[in-house]
C-alpha positions in Angstrom: 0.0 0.0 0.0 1.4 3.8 -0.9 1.9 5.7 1.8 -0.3 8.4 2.7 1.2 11.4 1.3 2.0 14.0 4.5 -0.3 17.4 4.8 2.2 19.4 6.1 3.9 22.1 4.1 7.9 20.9 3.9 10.2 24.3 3.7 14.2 23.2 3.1 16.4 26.2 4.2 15.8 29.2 7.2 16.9 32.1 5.6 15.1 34.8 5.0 13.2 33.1 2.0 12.4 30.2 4.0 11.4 31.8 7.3 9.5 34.0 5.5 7.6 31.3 3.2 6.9 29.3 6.7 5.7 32.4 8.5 2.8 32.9 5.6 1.9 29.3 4.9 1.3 28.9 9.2 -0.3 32.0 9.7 -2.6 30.8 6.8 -3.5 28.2 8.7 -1.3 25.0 7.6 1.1 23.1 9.3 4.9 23.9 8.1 7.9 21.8 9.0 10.8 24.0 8.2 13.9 21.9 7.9 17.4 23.9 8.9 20.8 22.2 8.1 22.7 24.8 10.8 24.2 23.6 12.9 24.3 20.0 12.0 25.8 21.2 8.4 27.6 24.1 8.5 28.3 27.1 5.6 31.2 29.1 4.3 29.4 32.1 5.4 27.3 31.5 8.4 28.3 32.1 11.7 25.6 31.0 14.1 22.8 29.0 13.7 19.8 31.6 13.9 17.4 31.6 10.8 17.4 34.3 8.8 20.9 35.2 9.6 22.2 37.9 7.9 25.5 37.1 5.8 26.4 40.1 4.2 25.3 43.7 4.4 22.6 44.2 7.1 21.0 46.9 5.1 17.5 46.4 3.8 18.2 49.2 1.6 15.9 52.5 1.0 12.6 52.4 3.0 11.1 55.2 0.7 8.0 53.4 -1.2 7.0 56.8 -3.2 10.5 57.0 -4.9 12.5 53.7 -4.3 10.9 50.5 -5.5 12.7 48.7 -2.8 10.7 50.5 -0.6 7.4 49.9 -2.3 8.3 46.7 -2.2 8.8 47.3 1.7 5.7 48.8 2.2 3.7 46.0 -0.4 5.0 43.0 2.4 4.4 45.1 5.6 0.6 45.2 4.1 0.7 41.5 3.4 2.0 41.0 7.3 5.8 40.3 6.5 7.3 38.5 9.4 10.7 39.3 7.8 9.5 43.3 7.9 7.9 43.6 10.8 10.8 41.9 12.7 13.4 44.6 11.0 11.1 47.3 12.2 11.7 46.4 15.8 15.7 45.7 15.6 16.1 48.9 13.0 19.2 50.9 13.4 20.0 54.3 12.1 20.7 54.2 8.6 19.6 57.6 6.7 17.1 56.8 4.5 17.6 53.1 4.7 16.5 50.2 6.7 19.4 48.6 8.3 19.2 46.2 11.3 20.7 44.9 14.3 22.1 41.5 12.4 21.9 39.7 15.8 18.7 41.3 17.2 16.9 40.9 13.9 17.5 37.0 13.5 17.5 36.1 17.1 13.5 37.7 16.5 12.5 35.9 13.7 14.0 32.6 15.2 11.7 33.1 18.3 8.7 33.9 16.3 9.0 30.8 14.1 9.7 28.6 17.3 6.7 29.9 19.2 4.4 29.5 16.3 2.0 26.4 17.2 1.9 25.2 13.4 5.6 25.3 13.0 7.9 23.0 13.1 11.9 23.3 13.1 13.7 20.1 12.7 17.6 20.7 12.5 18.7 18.5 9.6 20.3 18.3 6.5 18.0 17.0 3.6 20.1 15.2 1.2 18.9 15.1 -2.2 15.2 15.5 -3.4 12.8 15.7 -0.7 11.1 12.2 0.1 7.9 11.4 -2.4 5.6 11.3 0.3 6.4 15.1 0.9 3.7 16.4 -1.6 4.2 19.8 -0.9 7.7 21.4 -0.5 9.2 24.8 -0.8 13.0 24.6 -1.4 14.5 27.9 -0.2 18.4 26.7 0.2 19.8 30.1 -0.6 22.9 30.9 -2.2 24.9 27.9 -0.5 22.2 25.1 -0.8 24.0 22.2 -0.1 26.1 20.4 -3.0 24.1 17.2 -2.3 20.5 18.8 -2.6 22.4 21.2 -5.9 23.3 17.9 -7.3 19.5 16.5 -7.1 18.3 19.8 -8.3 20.6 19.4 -11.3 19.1 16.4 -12.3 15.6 17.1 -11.8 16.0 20.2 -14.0 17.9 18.6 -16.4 20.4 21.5 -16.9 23.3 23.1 -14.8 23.0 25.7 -12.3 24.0 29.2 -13.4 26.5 30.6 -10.7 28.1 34.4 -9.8 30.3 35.0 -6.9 28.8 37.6 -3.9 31.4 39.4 -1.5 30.8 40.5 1.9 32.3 44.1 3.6 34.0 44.4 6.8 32.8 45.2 9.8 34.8 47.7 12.0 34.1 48.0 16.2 33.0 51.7 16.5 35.1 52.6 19.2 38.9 52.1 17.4 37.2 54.7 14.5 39.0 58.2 15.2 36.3 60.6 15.3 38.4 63.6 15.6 38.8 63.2 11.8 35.5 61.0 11.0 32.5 62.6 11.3 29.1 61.3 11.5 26.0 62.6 8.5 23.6 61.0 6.4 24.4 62.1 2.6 21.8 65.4 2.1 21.2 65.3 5.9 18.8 62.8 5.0 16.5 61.3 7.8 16.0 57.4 8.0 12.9 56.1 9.3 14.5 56.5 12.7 14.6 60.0 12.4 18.1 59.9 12.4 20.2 62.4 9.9 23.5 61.7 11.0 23.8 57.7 10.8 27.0 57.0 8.5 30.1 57.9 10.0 32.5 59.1 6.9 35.7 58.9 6.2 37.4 61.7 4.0 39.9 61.4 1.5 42.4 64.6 -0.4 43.3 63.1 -4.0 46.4 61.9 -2.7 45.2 59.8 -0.6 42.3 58.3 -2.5 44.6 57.4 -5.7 47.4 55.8 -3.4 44.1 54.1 -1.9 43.0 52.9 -5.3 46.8 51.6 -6.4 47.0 49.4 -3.2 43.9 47.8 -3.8 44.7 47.8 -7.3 48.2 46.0 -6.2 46.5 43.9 -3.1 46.9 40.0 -2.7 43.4 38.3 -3.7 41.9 35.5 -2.7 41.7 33.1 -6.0 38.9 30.5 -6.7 40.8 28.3 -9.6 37.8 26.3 -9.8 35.0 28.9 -9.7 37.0 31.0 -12.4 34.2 30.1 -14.5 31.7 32.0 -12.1 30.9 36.0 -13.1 30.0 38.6 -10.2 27.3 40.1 -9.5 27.2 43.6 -10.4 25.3 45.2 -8.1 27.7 43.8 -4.9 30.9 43.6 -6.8 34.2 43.5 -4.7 35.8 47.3 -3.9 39.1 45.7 -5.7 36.9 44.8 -8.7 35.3 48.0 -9.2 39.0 49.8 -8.5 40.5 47.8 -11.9 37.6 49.3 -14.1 38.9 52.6 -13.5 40.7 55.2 -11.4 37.7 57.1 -11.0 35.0 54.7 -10.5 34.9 54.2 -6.8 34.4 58.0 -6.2 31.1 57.9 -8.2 30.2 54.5 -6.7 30.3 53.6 -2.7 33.5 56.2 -2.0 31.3 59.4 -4.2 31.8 62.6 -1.5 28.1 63.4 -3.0 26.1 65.5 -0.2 28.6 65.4 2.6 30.2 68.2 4.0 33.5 67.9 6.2 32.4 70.0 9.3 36.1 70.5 10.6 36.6 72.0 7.2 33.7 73.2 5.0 34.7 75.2 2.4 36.8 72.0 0.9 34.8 69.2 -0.5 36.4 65.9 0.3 38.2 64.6 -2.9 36.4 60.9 -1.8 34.6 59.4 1.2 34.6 56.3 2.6 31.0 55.5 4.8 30.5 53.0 7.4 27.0 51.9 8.8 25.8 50.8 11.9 25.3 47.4 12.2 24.0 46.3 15.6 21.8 48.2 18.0 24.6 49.1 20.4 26.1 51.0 17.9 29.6 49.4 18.7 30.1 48.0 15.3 30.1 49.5 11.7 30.0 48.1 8.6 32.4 49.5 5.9 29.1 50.4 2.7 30.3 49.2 -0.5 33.6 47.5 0.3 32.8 44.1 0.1 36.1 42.2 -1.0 38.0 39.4 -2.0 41.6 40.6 -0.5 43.3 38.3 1.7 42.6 39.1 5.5 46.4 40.4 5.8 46.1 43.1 2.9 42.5 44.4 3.8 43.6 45.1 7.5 46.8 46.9 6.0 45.1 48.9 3.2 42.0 49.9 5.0 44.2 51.4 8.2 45.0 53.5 5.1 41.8 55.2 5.1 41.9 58.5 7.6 40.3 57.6 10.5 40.8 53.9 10.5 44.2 54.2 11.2 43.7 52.1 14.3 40.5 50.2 13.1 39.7 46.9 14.9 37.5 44.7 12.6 35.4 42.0 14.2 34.9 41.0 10.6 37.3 41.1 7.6 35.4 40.6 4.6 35.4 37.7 2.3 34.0 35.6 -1.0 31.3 33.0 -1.1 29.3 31.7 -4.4 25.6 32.0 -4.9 23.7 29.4 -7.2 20.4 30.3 -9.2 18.1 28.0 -11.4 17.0 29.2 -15.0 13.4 30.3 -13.5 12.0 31.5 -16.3 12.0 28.2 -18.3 11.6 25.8 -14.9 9.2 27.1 -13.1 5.6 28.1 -13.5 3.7 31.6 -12.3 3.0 30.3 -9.4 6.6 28.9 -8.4 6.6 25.4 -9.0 9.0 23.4 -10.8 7.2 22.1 -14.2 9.2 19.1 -14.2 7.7 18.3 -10.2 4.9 19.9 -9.3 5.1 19.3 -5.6 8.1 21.2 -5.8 8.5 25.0 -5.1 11.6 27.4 -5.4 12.1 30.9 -3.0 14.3 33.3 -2.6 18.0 33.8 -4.6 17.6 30.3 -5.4 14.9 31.7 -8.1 17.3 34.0 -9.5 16.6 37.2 -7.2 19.5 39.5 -6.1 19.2 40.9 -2.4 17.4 40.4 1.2 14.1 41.6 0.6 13.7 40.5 -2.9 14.6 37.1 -1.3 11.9 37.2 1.4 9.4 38.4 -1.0 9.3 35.4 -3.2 9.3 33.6 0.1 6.1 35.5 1.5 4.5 34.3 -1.9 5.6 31.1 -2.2 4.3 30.1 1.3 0.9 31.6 0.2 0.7 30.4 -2.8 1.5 26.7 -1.0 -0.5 27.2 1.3 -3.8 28.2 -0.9 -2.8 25.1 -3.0 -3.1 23.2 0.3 -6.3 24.6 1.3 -7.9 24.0 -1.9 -8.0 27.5 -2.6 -5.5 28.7 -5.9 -4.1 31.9 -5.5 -2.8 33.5 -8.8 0.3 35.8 -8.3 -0.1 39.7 -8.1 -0.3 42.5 -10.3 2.6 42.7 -12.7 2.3 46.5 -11.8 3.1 45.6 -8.3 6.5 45.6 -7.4 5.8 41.6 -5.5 3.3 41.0 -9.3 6.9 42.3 -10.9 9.2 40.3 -9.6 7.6 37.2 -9.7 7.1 37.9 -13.4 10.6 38.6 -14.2 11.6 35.4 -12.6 8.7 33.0 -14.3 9.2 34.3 -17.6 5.6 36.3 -17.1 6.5 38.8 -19.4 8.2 36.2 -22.0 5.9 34.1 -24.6 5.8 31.4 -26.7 9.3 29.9 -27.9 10.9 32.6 -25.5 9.2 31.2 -22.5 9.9 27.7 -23.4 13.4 28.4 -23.6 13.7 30.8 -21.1 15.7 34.3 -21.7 19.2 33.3 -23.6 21.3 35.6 -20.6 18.8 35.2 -17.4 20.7 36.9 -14.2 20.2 37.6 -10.7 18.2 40.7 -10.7 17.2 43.3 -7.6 13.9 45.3 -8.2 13.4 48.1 -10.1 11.3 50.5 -12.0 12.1 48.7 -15.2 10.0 45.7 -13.9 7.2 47.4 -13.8 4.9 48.4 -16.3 5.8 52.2 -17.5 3.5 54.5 -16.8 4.1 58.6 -18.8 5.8 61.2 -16.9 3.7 63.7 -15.8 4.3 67.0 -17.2 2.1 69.0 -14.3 1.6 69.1 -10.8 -1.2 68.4 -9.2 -1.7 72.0 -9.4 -1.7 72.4 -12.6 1.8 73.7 -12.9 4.6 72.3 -15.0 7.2 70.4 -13.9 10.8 70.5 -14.8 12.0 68.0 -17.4 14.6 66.5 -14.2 12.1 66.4 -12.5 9.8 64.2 -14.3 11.2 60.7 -13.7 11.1 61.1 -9.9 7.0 62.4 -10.6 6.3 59.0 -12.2 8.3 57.1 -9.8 5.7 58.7 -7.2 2.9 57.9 -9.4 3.6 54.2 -10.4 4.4 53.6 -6.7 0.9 55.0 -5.4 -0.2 52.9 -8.7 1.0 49.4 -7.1 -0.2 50.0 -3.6 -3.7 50.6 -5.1 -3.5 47.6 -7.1 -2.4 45.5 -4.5 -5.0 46.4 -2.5 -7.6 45.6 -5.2 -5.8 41.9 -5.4 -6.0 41.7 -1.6 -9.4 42.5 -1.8 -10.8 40.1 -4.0 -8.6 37.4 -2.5 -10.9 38.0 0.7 -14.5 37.8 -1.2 
């Protein structure tokens, strides 16, 4: 006799994909056994065994939904009762007009929550291969370092090879070996986060000198070489400092090092030739992150050239930064609208797995791969949102939604990891007048329909999340 199939919801992986798929699929109302290889299997790039941890950069990026479609995609999962969101809320830390979190804080509270939730289960094991047959519903949310056992099974259930591209992590400095008689702390523009806070960077400044002997040594720097990954492009939106230093001279000061709306208080009247930020990165405020300097320089060299850096002359990092490699699936050709693998139905991918670049876009696929599992499960189909929403937009870029025919069957010929934008979205015509009736200046246009396709996808998910609840 078969067995009889289990009626739980089976979620490989607690990262922020996962925890955030379990989360939704529970409070919906269905059991979720969320499987966790930490600490039983450990990672290059973990460091405890909290889900949700935090790897990289613990910057959730712009909060603004009217002008930043990271934000509206902030503001689309706080409405949708984001576990992920609402627990970076309460462990924020001052970031200008970003949302950046206590690392520790923010995954020790999404750990509890999941533990005290009475449909959730958390079994600490590795899951070798494909999941079991009598697991008839599973959301595989492995992250960047799934496991090479369960990459292997994947390969052969896809019947192709997994697309790769390296990520880099930034250092992280303790705050009181910075020297703030030549630091000084200022959000670019004076900017205010959601904190309130409009002095939450702490910047280094840099005479020309200075930044081009910078440049040269990282230029000159010992790296750390992956023969065997050399294969394996980087991602362009976290490429390593060193990386971005070799495509030009001039490139880090209008990238992360761009003095850009910062003024040195100690000396006003002379803009700083380059600056290099740092961001909180616990609640305490004892540690700072250095923004945009993830790296692949041995340990030795990074200490040496970033003591470089006026100011850090006497840093103390808790953290030197490093190299690890993500893995993504061809979505758009293996997977349907709703997430599932066309090859194995009972199978669902979330999160950077799927081919999405950063922590929200990860948790966002998550939040709608746990509902749209846990509608299937409930005999109640749920079709994905609005491609004019920026959660309808993403879930369309990575399911081929806006491909057809041969295209979709194929899949796009160069598919890549991808953060969300504006261009996702369906385009909408720059106003050319106020709401007053008065013109509005040709620069100022594209932030005007920035404003108006955000307000656009807030009403349209609330139409979806209307009729969802008829």
């Amino acid at each position: 006799m078969k067995p009889v199939p289990d009626t739980a919801i089976h979620i490989i992986g607690g990262g922020l994909a996962g925890s955030e798929a379990a989360w939704q699929a529970a409070e919906a109302g269905v059991p979720v056994i969320l499987h966790e290889m930490r600490p039983v299997r450990g990672t290059a790039a973990h460091q405890t065994d909290g889900l949700a941890e935090l790897v990289c950069s613990n910057s959730f990026r712009s909060d603004d939904w009217q002008y930043n479609a990271v934000g509206l995609l902030h503001a689309e999962m706080r409405r949708m009762g984001s576990l992920i969101l609402a627990c970076a809320d309460v462990n924020q830390v001052p970031a200008g007009g970003a949302l950046a979190v206590d690392r520790d804080g923010f995954s020790q509270a999404v750990t509890a929550k999941l533990e005290a939730h009475p449909l959730i289960t958390i079994e600490r094991q590795e899951v070798a291969g494909l999941p079991p047959a009598d697991w008839s519903s599973v959301i595989v949310a492995t992250g960047p370092l799934t496991s090479p056992t369960l990459s292997e099974a994947i390969l052969e259930a896809t019947g192709e090879g997994a697309l790769s591209f390296f990520d880099a992590i930034a250092p992280i400095i303790h705050a009181e070996s910075i020297d703030m008689d030549i630091a000084w702390r200022q959000s670019r523009y004076d900017k205010e986060g959601p904190g309130g806070d409009a002095a939450a960077y702490i910047n280094c400044p840099m005479d020309k000198a200075q930044y081009e002997a910078f440049v040269q040594a990282l230029i000159d720097g010992p790296k750390a070489e992956f023969k065997d990954w050399e294969h394996v492009p980087y991602f362009d939106a976290c490429l390593p400092i060193e990386v971005m230093a070799e495509r030009g001279s001039e490139t880090l000061r209008y990238g992360p090092m761009k003095p850009k709306g910062l003024t040195n208080p100690r000396d006003p009247m002379v803009k700083s030739y380059a600056v290099v930020q740092l961001r909180q990165d616990n609640k305490l405020g004892t540690l700072f992150n250095m923004v945009g300097f993830q790296t692949k320089l041995k340990h030795g060299a990074q200490a040496e050239i970033f003591r470089t850096i006026p100011g850090l002359e006497d840093a103390q990092f808790a953290r030197l930064g490093g190299l690890h490699r993500n893995t993504f699936i061809n979505s758009p050709r293996l997977l349907d609208g709703t997430l599932r693998l066309k090859a194995d139905p009972r199978l669902r991918f979330a999160g950077q797995i799927t081919g999405v670049e950063g922590y929200v876009e990860s948790a966002a696929v998550g939040l709608l791969a746990g509902r749209f599992a846990a509608g299937e499960r409930l005999e109640r189909p749920m079709t994905p949102p609005p491609f004019s929403t920026a959660l309808g937009a993403l879930i369309g870029h990575i399911t081929g939604g806006h491909l057809e025919g041969d295209r979709l069957e194929k899949g796009p010929p160069t598919f890549q990891p991808m953060n969300i934008n504006y261009g996702l979205l369906p385009p909408l015509e720059a106003p050319r007048k106020d709401a007053d009736g008065k013109p509005i200046p040709l620069k100022e246009r594209g932030r005007a329909r920035k404003k108006l396709m955000s307000e656009r996808a807030m009403r349209d998910l609330g139409t979806w999340l209307a009729g969802r609840a008829e």
